[in-house]
N, C-alpha and C positions, 0 to 999 in steps of 0.2 A: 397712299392715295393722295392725288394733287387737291387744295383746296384753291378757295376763290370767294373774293368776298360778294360775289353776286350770285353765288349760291345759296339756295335757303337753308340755315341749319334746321338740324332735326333731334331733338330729344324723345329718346323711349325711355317711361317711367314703366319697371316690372315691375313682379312681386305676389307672393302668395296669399292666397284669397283672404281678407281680412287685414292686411297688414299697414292699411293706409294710405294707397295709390291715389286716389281722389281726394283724400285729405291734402295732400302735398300739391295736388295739381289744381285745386281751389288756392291753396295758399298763394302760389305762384302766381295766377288769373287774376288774384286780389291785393296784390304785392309789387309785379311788374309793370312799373308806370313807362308811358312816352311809348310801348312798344306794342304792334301789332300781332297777337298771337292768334296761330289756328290749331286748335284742338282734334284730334280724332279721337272719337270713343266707340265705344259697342254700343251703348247706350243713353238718349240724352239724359234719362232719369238719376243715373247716378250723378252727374255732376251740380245737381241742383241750383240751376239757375234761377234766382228773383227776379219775381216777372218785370219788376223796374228795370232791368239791366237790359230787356230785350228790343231788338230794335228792329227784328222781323221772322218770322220764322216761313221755314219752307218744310219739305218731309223729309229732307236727310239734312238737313242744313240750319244753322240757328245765326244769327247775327249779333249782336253785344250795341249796345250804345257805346263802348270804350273802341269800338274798330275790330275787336277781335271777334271773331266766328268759331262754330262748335259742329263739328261733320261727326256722322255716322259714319260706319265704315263697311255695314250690310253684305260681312263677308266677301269684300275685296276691297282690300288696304291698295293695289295702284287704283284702281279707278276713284277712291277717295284721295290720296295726294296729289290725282292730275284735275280732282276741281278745283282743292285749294291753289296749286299750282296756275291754275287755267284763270285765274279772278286776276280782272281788271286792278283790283286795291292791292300796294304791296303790304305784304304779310312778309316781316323780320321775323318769325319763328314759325316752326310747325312742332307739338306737342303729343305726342301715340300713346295712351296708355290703355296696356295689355291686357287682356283677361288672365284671371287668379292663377291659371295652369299652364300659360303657354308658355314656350319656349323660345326666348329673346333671340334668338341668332336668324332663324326662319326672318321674321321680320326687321333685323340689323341688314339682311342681306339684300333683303329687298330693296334697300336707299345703295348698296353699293354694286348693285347689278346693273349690267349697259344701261336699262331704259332710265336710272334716275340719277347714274352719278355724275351728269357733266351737270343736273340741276338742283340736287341736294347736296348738303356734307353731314353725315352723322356725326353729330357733336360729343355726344355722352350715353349710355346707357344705367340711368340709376334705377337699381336696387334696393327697395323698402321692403324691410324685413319688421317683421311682428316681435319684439324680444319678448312677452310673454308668451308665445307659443311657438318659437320659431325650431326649438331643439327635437320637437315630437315632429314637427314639418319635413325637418332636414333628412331624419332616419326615415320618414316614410314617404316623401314626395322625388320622386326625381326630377321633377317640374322645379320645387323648388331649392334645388342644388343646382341647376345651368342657371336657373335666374341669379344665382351668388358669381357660377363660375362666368360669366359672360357678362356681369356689371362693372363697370369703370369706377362708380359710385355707389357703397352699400351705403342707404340709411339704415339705420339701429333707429328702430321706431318705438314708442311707447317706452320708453328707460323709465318712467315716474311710473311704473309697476309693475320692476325688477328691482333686487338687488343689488349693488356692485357685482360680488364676487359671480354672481350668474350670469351679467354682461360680459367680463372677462371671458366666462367660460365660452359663452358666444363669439366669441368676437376669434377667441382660439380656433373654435371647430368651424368659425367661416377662411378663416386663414388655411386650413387644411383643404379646403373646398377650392380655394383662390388663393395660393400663394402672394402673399405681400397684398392682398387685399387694401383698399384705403376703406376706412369706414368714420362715418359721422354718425355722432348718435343726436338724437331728438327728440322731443316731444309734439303730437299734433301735425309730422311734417314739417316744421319749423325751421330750416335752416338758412343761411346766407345766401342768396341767390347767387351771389357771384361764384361763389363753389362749384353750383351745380349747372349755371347756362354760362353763357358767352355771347358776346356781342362783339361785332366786324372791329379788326385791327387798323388803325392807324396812325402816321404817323402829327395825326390831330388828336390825337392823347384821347381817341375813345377806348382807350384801354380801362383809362382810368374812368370811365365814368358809369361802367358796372360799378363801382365801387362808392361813386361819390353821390349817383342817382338818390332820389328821395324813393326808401324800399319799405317804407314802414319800420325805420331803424335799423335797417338791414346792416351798414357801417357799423353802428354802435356796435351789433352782436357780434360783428367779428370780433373786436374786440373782446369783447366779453364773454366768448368764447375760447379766447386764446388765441384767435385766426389774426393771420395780419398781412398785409401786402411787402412785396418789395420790388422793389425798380432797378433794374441794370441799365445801364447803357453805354455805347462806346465809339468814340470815330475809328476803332479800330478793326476788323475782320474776326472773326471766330475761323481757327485752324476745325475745318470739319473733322478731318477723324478726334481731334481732341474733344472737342463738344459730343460729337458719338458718345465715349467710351463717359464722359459727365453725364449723358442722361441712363447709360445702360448699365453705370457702377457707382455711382458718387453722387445722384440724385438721393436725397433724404426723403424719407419716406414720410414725412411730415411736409411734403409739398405735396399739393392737392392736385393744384393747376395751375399753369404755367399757357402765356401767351405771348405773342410779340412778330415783330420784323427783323428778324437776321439777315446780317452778312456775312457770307463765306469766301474766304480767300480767294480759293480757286471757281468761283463762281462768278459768271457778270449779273446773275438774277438776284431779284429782290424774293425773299424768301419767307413767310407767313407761316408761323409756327403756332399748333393748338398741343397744348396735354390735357390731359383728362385723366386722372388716377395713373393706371401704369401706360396709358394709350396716347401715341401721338400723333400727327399728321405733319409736313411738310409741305407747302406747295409754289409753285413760280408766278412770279410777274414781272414785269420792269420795272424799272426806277424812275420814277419823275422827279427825285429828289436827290441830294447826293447824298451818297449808299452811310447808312449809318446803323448798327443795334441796337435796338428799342424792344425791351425782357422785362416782364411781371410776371412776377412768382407770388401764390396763394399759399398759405397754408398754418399749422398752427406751432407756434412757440419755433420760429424759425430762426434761425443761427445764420443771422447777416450777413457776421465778418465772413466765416466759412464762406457761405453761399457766393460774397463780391467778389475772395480770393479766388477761389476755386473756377471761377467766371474768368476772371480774368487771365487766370493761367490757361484757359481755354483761348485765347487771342493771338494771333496769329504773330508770329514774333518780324515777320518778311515786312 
């Protein structure tokens, strides 16, 4: 799928009833500074808005004094993305989170069907799983095994009332579900933003400033999570089929996310790269600049050397 940074990204936050979907998607609302978010939910009551924060309300429609708005979605998700879509204010995100039982892909499809793909890009689908109840969930929901198998991003939610060795076993029987799975564990929702959104590439280093933004400590935790960034870059070309066979055999699985501008050899276009767990996109533009790779890689206890060498043997020798 082509992207384009003047499309709106779209994150769907799933997950099985209980497991902390609104938790996470408060976090984010109260964490994500400088940027314009619009919400879809089922209903406004669960996201519990302080009426300080409101800056006007309509009857499918909420407004935020921060610039961000909160739509209903009154049983049709297009006709809700074409109002946020339709509003004079630009809105950097749209935010969909799911009802307890539904099935992520139905509405994945919907952002990549004719009428929306030349004006969204689906960024990410995470996955918030309950770990204290998610094993009894698993054997009896089939709802929530596509919400595993069909997420970019598991959260492991609630870990401060598990065990280890019962996290493990979780995190196995989600692997079984989703081969090579990535999963984050947390508490309350609480993870790095930069992990789980994205924000437009360029080559004005707003890569880096998911990372450096003031997130409520959001930097520190990576850190202190283990997570850490790294940077490639090179005036030289990336041999495509070598970079292929780097992201589909030789990517470590301890990269989360990965973004950037590439160049390819045999290519004259300027190239916008997103990953997301094992999910990627590609897409064209021209160069207004002269052609150079500019690569951030996310993720935790990552092996640099590897990752520069390995990069670089991906560079076209021509």
């Amino acid at each position: 799928m082509n992207t384009s940074s003047d499309k709106l990204p779209v994150t769907i936050i799933t997950g099985f009833l209980g497991s902390g979907k609104t938790t996470l998607l408060n976090y984010i609302l109260q964490n994500l500074d400088n940027y314009k978010v619009a919400v879809l939910v089922n209903e406004f009551g669960d996201i519990n808005i302080d009426s300080q924060f409101l800056s006007a309300v309509e009857e499918d429609m909420i407004e935020l004094t921060n610039g961000c708005i909160c739509c209903t979605i009154n049983d049709n998700l297009a006709d809700a993305v074409y109002r946020v879509i339709e509003r004079q204010e630009q809105i950097d995100y749209l935010i969909l989170e799911t009802t307890g039982v539904a099935d992520p892909l139905p509405i994945a499809l919907t952002f990549l069907g004719a009428d929306f793909l030349e004006l969204t890009q689906l960024d990410a689908i995470l996955t918030v799983v309950d770990a204290e109840t998610f094993m009894s969930e698993a054997f009896n929901s089939e709802a929530a095994n596509r919400q595993i198998l069909y997420g970019d991003m598991i959260l492991l939610n609630k870990i401060d009332l598990v065990a280890e060795a019962e996290l493990n076993t979780i995190e196995t029987h989600a692997r079984t579900i989703k081969q090579g799975a990535q999963i984050l564990r947390c508490e309350y929702g609480k993870v790095p933003l930069s992990l789980i959104l994205d924000v437009n590439f360029s080559e004005s280093g707003s890569s880096q400033k998911v990372l450096s933004a003031p997130q409520s400590g959001a930097s520190a935790h990576l850190a202190n999570d283990g997570f850490m960034s790294m940077s490639f870059q090179s005036e030289r070309p990336f041999a495509t089929e070598k970079f292929q066979q780097f992201l589909e055999y030789r990517l470590p699985d301890n990269v989360f996310r990965a973004k950037g501008v590439l160049w390819f050899a045999d290519s004259p276009k300027r190239h916008l790269f997103q990953l997301s767990g094992k999910r990627f996109t590609i897409g064209e533009s021209e160069w207004t600049k002269t052609p150079k790779t500019q690569l951030v890689l996310i993720g935790r206890k990552l092996d640099l050397l590897f990752l520069q060498q390995t990069l670089n043997n991906c560079l076209s020798r021509k």
